[in-house]
C-alpha positions in Angstrom: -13.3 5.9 6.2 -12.3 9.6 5.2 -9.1 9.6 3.1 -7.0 12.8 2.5 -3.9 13.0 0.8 -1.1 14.8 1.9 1.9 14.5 -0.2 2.1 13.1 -3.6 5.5 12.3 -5.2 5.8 10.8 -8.9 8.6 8.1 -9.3 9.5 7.8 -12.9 12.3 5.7 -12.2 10.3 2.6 -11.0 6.9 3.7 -12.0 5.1 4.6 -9.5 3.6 7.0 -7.4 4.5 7.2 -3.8 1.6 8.7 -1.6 1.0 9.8 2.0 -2.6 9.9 2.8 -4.3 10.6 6.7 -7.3 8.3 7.4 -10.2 9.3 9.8 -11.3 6.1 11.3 -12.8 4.7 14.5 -10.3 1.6 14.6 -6.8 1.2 12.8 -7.6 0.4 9.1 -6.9 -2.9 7.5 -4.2 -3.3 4.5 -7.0 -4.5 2.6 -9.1 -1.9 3.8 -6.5 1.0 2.8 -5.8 -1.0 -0.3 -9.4 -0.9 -1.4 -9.6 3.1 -0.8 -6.8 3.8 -2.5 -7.7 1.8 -5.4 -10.9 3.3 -5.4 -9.7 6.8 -5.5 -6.6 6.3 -8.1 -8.4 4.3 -10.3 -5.7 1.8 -9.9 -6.0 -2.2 -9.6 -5.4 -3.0 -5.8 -2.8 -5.4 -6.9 -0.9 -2.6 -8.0 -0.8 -1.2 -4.7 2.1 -2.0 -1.6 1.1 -0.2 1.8 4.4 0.3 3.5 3.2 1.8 6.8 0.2 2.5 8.6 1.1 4.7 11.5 -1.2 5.9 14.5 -0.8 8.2 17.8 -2.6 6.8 21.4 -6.2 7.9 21.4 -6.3 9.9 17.8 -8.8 8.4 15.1 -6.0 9.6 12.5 -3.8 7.3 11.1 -1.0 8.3 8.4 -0.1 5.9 5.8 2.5 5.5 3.1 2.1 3.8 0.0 3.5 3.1 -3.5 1.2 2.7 -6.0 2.5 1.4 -9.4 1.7 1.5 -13.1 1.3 -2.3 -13.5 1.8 -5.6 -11.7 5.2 -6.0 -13.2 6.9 -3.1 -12.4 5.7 -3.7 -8.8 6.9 -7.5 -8.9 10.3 -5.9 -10.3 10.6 -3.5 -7.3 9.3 -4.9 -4.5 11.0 -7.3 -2.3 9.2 -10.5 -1.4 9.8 -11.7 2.5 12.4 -14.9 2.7 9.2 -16.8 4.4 7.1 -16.1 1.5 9.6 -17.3 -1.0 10.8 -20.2 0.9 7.1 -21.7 0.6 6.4 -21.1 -2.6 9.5 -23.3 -3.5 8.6 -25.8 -1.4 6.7 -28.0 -3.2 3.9 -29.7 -1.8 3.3 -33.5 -2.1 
C-alpha cells in the first residue's frame, strides 16, 4: 500500500492534525489497514487516529482518505462523537 499525502492542516484548537492522504491499492483499504499506515508514518499510536472517509472512483486503484490524527487518546475521546448504538451497549449491562 503506497501512501501520499496531499494536504496537511494543524488543528491547535482540538489537537490534532487533520490529513488527506491518496492510497495506491489493488482493493479498497481497510480502517485498520489505513489506521496502521498512518500510524506507521506519523509515529502516532493508532488509537489516536479517527478515519473519517475513505473515498474511491469506479475502476481507479486510488482511493482518497481523510483523517484526524490526535495528540493523545483524550483529546480524541473529548472530540469525537461516539455513535448512539455504541453508547447504548456499553450502558447496558450484561447479566
Amino acid at each position: 500500500m503506497e501512501l501520499k499525502e496531499t494536504k496537511k492542516n494543524e488543528n491547535p484548537l482540538f489537537n490534532r492534525k487533520e490529513v488527506i492522504v491518496v492510497i495506491k491499492s489493488s482493493s479498497s483499504p481497510k480502517i485498520k489497514e489505513v489506521e496502521q499506515s498512518l500510524s506507521e508514518k506519523y509515529s502516532t499510536p493508532i488509537e489516536n487516529i479517527t478515519v473519517k472517509t475513505i473515498k474511491g472512483s469506479f475502476g481507479s486503484s486510488q482511493f482518497s482518505i481523510t483523517a484526524n490524527i490526535y495528540s493523545s487518546k483524550e483529546d480524541k475521546d473529548k472530540t469525537e462523537v461516539v455513535a448512539r448504538k455504541t453508547r447504548k451497549a456499553a450502558a447496558t449491562p450484561t447479566a
